[in-house]
C-alpha positions in Angstrom: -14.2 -10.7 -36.8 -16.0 -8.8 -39.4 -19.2 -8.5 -37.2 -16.5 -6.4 -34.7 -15.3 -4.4 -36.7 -18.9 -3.1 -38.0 -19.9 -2.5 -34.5 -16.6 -0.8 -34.1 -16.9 1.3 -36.9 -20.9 2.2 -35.8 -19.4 2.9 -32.2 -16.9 5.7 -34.1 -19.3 7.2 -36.5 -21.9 7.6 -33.2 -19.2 9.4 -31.5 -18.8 11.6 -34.3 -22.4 12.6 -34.2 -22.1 12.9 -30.8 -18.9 15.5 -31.4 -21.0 17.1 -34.6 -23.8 18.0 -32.1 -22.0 19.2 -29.0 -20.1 21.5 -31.7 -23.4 22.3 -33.3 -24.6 23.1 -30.0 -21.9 25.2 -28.7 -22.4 27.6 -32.1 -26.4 27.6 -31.9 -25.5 28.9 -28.3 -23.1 32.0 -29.1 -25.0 32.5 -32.3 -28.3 32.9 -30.1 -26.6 35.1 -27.5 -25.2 37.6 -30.1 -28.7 38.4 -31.7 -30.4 38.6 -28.3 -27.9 41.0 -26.6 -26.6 44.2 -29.0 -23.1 44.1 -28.7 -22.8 48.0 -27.2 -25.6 47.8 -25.0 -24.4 44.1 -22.6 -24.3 43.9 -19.5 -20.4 43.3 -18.5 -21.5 40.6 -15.9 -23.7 38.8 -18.6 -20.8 39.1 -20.7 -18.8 37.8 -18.4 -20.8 35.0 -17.6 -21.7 33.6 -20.7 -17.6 33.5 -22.0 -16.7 31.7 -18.9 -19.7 29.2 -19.8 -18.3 29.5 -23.5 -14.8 28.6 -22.7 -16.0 25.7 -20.3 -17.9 24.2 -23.1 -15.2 24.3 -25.4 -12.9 23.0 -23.1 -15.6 19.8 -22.5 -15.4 19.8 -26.5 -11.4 19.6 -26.5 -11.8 16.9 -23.8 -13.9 14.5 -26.0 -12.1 14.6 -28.5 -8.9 13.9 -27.0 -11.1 11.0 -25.5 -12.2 9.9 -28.8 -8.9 9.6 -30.4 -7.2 7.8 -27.5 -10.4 5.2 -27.5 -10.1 4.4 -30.9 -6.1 3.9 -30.8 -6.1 1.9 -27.9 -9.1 0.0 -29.9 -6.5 -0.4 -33.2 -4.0 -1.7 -31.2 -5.5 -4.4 -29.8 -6.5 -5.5 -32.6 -3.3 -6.4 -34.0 -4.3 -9.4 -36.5 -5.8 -6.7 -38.8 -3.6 -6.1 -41.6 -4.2 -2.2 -41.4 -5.5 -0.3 -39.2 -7.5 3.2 -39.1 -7.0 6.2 -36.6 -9.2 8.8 -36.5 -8.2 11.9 -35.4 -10.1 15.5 -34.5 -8.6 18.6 -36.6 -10.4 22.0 -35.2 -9.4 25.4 -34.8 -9.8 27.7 -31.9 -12.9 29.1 -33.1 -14.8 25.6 -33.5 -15.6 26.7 -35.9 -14.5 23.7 -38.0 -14.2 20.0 -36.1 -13.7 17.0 -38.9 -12.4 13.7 -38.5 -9.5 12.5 -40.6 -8.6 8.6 -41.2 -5.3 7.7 -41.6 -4.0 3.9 -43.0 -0.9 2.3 -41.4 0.6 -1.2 -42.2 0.4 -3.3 -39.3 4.2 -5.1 -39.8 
């Protein structure tokens, strides 16, 4: 039992890197595009372009982490012999700008 729940909790801390470098990714991205096109001088079209790809990525970003969360509670609740039970959950803003994960403790009845 113990040897599941450590590969459980090495399966959610992998998906949180995984979640930490998509996000770092997506920021490394618009922070590159900003210093390589001067904000008065872009092209509309490359504008254009790179906020649809923007808005894409963060919606791939929004889907993870609603995939995440609903993985690990479907997880908890089959394992209902635990005593407690942790669900992690993604807190980020619309600038993700800020993605953390927040553990919560419940007693299993």
């Amino acid at each position: 039992m113990n040897n599941n729940n450590n590969n459980q909790l090495s399966t959610n801390n992998e998906m949180h890197i995984l979640l930490e470098l998509h996000k770092q990714s997506l920021k490394n991205i618009c922070d590159a595009f900003e210093k390589e096109h001067d904000e008065n001088n872009v092209d509309d079209q490359v504008l254009k372009e790179f906020n649809k790809k923007r808005r894409r990525d963060e919606e791939v970003l929004n889907d993870m982490c609603m995939v995440f969360q609903r993985e690990l509670v479907n997880k908890k609740m089959k394992i209902l012999q635990l005593t407690n039970y942790d669900t992690f959950f993604c807190i980020y803003d619309d600038s993700f700008e800020h993605i953390q994960t927040i553990t919560t403790r419940r007693r299993i009845n």
